[in-house]
N, C-alpha and C positions, 0 to 999 in steps of 0.2 A: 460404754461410751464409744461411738462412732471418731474415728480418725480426725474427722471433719471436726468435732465439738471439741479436741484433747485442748488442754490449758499449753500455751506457748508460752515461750520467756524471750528477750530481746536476745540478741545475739551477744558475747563474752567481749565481741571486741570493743563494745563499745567504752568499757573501761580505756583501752589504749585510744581512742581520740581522743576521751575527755584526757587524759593526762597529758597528751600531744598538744592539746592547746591550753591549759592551766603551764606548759614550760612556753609555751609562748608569750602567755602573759609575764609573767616570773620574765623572761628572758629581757623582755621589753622595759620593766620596771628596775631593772637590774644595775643598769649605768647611771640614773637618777638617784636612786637609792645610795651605791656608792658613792658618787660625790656628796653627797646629803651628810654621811656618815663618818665622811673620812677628814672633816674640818677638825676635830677635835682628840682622833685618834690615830694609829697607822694605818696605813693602808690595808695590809695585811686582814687586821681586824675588821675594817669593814668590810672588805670580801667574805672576810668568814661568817659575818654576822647575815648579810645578803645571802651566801649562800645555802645558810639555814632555814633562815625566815624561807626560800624561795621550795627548798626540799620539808620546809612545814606544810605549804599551800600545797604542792602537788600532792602528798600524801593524803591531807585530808580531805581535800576532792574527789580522788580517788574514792577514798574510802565511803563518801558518802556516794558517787558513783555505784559502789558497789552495794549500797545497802540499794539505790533505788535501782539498780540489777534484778534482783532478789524478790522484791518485793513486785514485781512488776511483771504481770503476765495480762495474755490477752488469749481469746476463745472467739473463731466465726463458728454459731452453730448454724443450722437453719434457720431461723429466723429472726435470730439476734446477733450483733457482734459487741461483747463484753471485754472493758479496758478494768480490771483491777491494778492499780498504783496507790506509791504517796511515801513517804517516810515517817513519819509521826501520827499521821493521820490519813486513815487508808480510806483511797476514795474509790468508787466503785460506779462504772458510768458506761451506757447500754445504749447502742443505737440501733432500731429496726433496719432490718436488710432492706425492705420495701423503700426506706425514705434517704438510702444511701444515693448520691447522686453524684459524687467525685470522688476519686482516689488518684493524688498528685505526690509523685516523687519527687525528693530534692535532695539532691549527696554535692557538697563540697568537696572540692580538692584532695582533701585529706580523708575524707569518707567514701572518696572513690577509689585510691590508692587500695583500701582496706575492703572494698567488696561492699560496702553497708550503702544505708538509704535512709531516709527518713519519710516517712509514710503518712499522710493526713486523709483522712476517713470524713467526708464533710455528709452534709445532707441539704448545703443550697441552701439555708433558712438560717434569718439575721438574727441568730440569737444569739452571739459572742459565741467562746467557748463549749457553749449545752451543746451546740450542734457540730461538734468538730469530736474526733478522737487521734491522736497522735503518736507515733508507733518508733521514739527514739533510740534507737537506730535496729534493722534488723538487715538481714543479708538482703542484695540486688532481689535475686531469685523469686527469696523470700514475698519481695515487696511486688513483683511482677505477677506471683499466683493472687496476693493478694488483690490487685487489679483487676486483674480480669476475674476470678472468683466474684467479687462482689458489683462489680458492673457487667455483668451476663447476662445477656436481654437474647430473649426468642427474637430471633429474625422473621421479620416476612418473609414469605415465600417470594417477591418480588426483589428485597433487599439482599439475599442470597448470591453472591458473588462481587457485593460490593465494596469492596474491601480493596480502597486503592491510594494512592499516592495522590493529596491536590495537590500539592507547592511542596517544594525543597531550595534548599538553598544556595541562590545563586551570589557570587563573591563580587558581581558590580553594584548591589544593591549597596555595597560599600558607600558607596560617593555619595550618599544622601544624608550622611553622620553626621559630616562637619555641617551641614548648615539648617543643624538640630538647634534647639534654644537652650540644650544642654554645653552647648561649645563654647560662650559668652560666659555660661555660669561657673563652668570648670575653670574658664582660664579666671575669673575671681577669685572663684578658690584656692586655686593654686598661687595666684600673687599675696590674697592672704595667709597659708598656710606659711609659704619664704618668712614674710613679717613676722607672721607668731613664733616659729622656732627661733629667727637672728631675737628676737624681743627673749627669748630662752635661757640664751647664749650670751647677753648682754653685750650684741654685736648689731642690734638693729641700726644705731645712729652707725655703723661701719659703712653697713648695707645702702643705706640712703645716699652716705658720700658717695658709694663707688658709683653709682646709679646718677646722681650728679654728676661725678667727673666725665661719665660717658658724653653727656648731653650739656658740657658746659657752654657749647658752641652752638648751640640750639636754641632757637625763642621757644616760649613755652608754649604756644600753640602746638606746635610738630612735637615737641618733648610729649605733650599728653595722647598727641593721633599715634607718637611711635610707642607707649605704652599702652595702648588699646589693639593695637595692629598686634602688636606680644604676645597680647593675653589672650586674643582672637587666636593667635598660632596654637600658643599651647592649649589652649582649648579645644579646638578641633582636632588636636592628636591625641586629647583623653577622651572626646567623644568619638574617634574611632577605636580607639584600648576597651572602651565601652562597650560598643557595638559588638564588636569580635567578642567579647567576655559574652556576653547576653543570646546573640542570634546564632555563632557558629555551632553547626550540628542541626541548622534547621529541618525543624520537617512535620507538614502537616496532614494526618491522615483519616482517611473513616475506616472503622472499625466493622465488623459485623455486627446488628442488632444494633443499629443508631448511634456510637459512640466516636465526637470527635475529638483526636487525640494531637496535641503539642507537645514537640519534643524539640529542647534547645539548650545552648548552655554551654560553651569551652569551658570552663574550671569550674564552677556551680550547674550542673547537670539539673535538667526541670524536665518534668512530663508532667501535662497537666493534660485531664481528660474534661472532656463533655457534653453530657450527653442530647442529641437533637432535640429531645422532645422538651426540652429545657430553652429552644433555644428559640427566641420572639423576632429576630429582626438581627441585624446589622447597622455599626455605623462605621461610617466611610470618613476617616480624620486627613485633614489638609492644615498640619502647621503652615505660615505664611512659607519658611524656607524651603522646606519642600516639596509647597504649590510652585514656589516659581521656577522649581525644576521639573514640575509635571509628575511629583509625586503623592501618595497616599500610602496611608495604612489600613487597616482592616483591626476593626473589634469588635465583638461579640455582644447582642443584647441580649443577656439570659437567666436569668434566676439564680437565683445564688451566686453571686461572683462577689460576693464583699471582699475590698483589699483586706490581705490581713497584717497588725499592728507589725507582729516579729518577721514580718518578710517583705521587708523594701523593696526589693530588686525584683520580685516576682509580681508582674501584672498579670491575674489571669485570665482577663479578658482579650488580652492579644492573640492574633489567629494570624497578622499576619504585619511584618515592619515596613518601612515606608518603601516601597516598589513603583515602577511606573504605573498611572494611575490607570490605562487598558488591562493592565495583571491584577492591578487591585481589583478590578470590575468582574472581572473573568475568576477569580479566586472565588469573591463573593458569592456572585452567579451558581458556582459550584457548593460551596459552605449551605446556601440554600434552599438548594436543585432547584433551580431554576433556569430556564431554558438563556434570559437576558437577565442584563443585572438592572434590578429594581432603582436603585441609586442612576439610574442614566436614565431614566424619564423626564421626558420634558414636565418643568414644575410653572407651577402658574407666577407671574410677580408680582408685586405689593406697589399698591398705590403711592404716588410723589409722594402725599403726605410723611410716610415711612421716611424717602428719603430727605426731606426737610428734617425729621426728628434727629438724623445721624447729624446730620451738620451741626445742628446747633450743639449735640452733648461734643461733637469734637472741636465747635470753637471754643467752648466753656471749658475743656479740659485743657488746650493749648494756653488758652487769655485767663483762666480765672489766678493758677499762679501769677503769670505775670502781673497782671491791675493789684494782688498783694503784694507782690515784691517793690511796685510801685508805690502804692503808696506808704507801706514802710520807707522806701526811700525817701518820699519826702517829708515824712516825722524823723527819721535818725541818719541816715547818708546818701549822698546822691551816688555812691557805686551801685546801691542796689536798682538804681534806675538803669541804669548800663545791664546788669544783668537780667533786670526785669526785657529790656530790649531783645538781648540776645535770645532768650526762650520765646520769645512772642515769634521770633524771624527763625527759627530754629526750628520749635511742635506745629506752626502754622501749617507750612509746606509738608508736616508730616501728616498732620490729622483729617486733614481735609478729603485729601487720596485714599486713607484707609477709610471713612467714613462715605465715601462713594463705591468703592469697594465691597465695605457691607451691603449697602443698598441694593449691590448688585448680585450680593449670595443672597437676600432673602427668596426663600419658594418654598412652596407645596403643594403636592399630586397626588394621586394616585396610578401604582403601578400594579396591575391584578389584585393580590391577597395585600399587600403593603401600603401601606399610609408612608407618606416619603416628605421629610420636613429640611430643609437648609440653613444654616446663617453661619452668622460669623466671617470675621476676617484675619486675623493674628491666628485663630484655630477656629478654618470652616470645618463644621463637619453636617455632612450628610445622614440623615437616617433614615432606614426603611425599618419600619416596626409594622408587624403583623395584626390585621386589623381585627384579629378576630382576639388578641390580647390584650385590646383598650378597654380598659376595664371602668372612664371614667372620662369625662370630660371638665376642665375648667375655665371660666370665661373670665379675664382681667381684664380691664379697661380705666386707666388713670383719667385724672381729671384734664390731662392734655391730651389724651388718647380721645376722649370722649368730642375734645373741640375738634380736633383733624379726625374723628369719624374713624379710627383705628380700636384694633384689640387686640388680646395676646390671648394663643387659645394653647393650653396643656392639656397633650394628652397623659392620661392616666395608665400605668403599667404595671404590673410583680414586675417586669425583668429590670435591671438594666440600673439606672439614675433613677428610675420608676417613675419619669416624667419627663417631656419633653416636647420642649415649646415651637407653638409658629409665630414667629414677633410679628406686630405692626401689620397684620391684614386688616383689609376694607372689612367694616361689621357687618355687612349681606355675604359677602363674599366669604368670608371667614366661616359664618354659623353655616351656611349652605353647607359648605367643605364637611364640616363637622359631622351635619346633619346627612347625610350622602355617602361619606367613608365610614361613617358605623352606623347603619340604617336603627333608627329605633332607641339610641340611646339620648338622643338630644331633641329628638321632633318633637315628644310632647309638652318642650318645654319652649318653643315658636310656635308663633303665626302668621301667614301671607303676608308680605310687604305689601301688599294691594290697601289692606287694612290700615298704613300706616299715613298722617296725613302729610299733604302735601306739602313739599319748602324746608321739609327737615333736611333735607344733605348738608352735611357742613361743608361753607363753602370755602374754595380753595383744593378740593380734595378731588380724586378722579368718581365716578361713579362707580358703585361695589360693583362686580360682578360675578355672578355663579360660575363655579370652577364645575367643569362636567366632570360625573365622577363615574367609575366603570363598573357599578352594579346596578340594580335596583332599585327604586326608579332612577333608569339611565338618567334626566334630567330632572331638577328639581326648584319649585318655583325660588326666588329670591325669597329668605325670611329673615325676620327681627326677634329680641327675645322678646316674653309675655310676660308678665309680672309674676307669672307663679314663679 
């Protein structure tokens, strides 16, 4: 048996982190447990009782630790990579080297201290667990030949020297954390987390006087803006603690033989790899907070990226965090190769109609509360007409503006090889998806959609969301698009608008118009669908 084929075993130390955090737990559970124990006995004894219980768990963790040690080996041959595991029941699970198509590290804090990694073996295909193998814990080293060993692609003779630095990480991209939508939710959290432990302690009613006494002198207007303004503080200093944890260390590179590589992480270390020929498009993300400071993100449309359940914090679709939006372009453009970034083409826009539909769903969402709050009020108390007032004079001035806003992200083009779709306002984002990945077309149109002469057309994909929509285009205007950015997939399913008869536009609506599209037939007549 070749060197290459020999059976490995995890590395020995992984016993010392599983124990390293079994006394963590123990440690944490430790002072709960004491007072729990020490009502009815001496103290003494309840330390001693805790510290058994706490020297039971470690031990038998350990120990089964070590049986799943032992029992646990793995084999890259040539053509297969084989995970024998399990404790009681030994499972035995085989993945073709051909269909492997990621291998992403991930070492904590305490698994970096110690040299190790934790290793995932994926193959891009949504099949839970079958399609994953997992390699708890083995040395850095280890996990690095395993990388590149199994993502080892013949290079072109063209791609041969490619092998370079796109983005690294620059420390101003700092200032675009706080005014994440993660800033508002933390500082929640964090005011609920206070409450939970004083409610612990039997100190919450304490907590509430002192918080009163501060703001005795305060109407309660300003007492609630100066508890929002608080929680907005400390929020934005854990979505920068955030930031720092996640991005420092950035860096993003191509590999020889097509493989793009992320590498990020102050205390939880990630490399996540992958590979171009996987990769269908790009989309270009614009939370509202950081459009209005001119920024975006960058994330990958690609085949196999399913989140996975046990790893919150790892998005592997990320290529790149929110940046000034020329860097985002310029990034993309490169992630691509592409000479311009597709995402910056001029996009055709959508008929009034569209924007008549955003008004309406944003007054209905401003007034429909309100007219309930109302007329609850007048069945059981006239306060809630007061507050029925106040949300009406409150979401009005909000809805109206985001709802024009959207109007004003709707688009879609074509930019060379990319079909390029827009919307959204709270989170615009931009996609350019490779046309030659559309693997499908579908055509929606409600019953109001039908009156304002609009439709919603999804494109069909493997990568990505595996769909992604153009809302509210004119219905010539839309099928043409369709039929023009993927020549052949939608035509036999139209016919000449010439064919269609007279007086049908619905009125109110602008007339559809053919978006020119940049293949084949360069221009193409206006069509409708046919009954088949």
């Amino acid at each position: 048996m070749s060197e290459e084929e020999q059976w490995r075993r995890l590395d020995p130390r992984t016993l010392l982190a599983g124990a390293a955090v079994l006394c963590g737990v123990a440690g944490g559970a430790a002072l709960p447990a004491v007072a729990g124990l020490s009502g009815g006995r001496p103290l003494w004894q309840a330390v001693a009782w805790v510290l058994a219980g706490a020297a039971l768990l470690v031990l038998a963790g350990t120990a089964a630790d070590w049986i799943r040690l032992r029992r646990t080996r793995y084999r890259v041959g040539p053509e297969r990579v084989d995970l024998h595991t399990g404790l009681l029941l030994l499972k035995r699970r085989s993945l073709a080297r051909e269909r492997i198509r990621s291998v992403d590290l991930t070492a904590n804090p305490l698994q970096r201290v110690l040299g190790l990694v934790k290793v995932r073996i994926g193959t891009g295909e949504h099949t839970g667990g079958e399609s994953t193998l997992e390699l708890d814990l083995v040395t850095r080293a280890e996990g690095e030949r395993l990388r590149h060993e199994l993502l080892a692609r013949t290079a072109a003779p063209e791609e041969t020297g490619d092998d370079r630095t796109l983005a690294t990480l620059d420390p101003r991209w700092i200032r675009y954390a706080p005014v994440s939508f993660l800033a508002p939710a933390l500082g929640g959290a964090a005011a609920g987390a206070v409450m939970q432990v004083s409610e612990w302690f039997g100190a919450q009613g304490e907590v509430i006087d002192w918080i009163g006494d501060r703001f005795q002198d305060t109407s309660l207007t300003w007492v609630v803006v100066d508890l929002v303004l608080l929680a907005t503080a400390v929020g934005a200093v854990g979505a920068l603690g955030l930031w720092i944890e996640m991005w420092w260390n950035y860096r993003l590179e191509r590999e020889p033989g097509g493989t793009l590589r992320v590498r990020r992480g102050l205390f939880t270390a990630r490399s996540v790899s992958l590979e171009e020929r996987r990769l269908r498009g790009i989309e270009l993300v614009e939370p509202l907070g950081a459009r209005l400071f001119g920024a975006a993100r960058v994330d990958a449309v690609a085949t196999g990226l399913a989140q996975d359940d046990d790893d919150k914090h790892a998005d592997l679709k990320n290529l790149l965090p929110a940046v000034p939006r020329e860097r985002a372009e310029r990034v993309a453009a490169q992630v691509l190769r592409e000479q311009e970034p597709p995402t910056g083409a001029a996009l055709a826009g959508h008929p009034r109609a569209a924007r008549a539909r955003r008004l309406r769903w944003a007054l209905w969402t401003a007034l429909g509360p309100a007219a309930v709050l109302a007329v609850l009020g007048l069945l059981l108390t006239p306060v809630l007409l007061y507050v029925a007032a106040g949300c009406a004079l409150v979401l009005t001035p909000l809805a109206v503006p985001l709802a024009l806003d959207a109007y004003r992200a709707l688009g879609h083009g074509v930019s060379g090889a990319y079909l390029v779709t827009r919307s959204g306002t709270v989170r615009r984002t931009t996609v350019a998806l490779q046309r030659s990945g559309v693997i499908g077309w579908t055509v929606k149109q409600s019953y109001f959609q039908r009156r304002a002469g609009l439709l919603t057309l999804t494109a069909t994909t493997a990568a990505g969301e595996g769909a992604y929509d153009i809302l509210d285009a004119g219905e010539s205007q839309g099928l043409t698009f369709a039929a023009g950015a993927v020549p052949e997939l939608l035509a036999p399913f139209l016919e000449p608008a010439g064919m269609e008869p007279a007086g049908t536009e619905p009125a109110g609506t602008e007339p559809a118009r053919a978006e020119p599209v940049q293949t084949e037939p360069a221009h193409m007549p206006e069509a409708r669908p046919t009954d088949r």
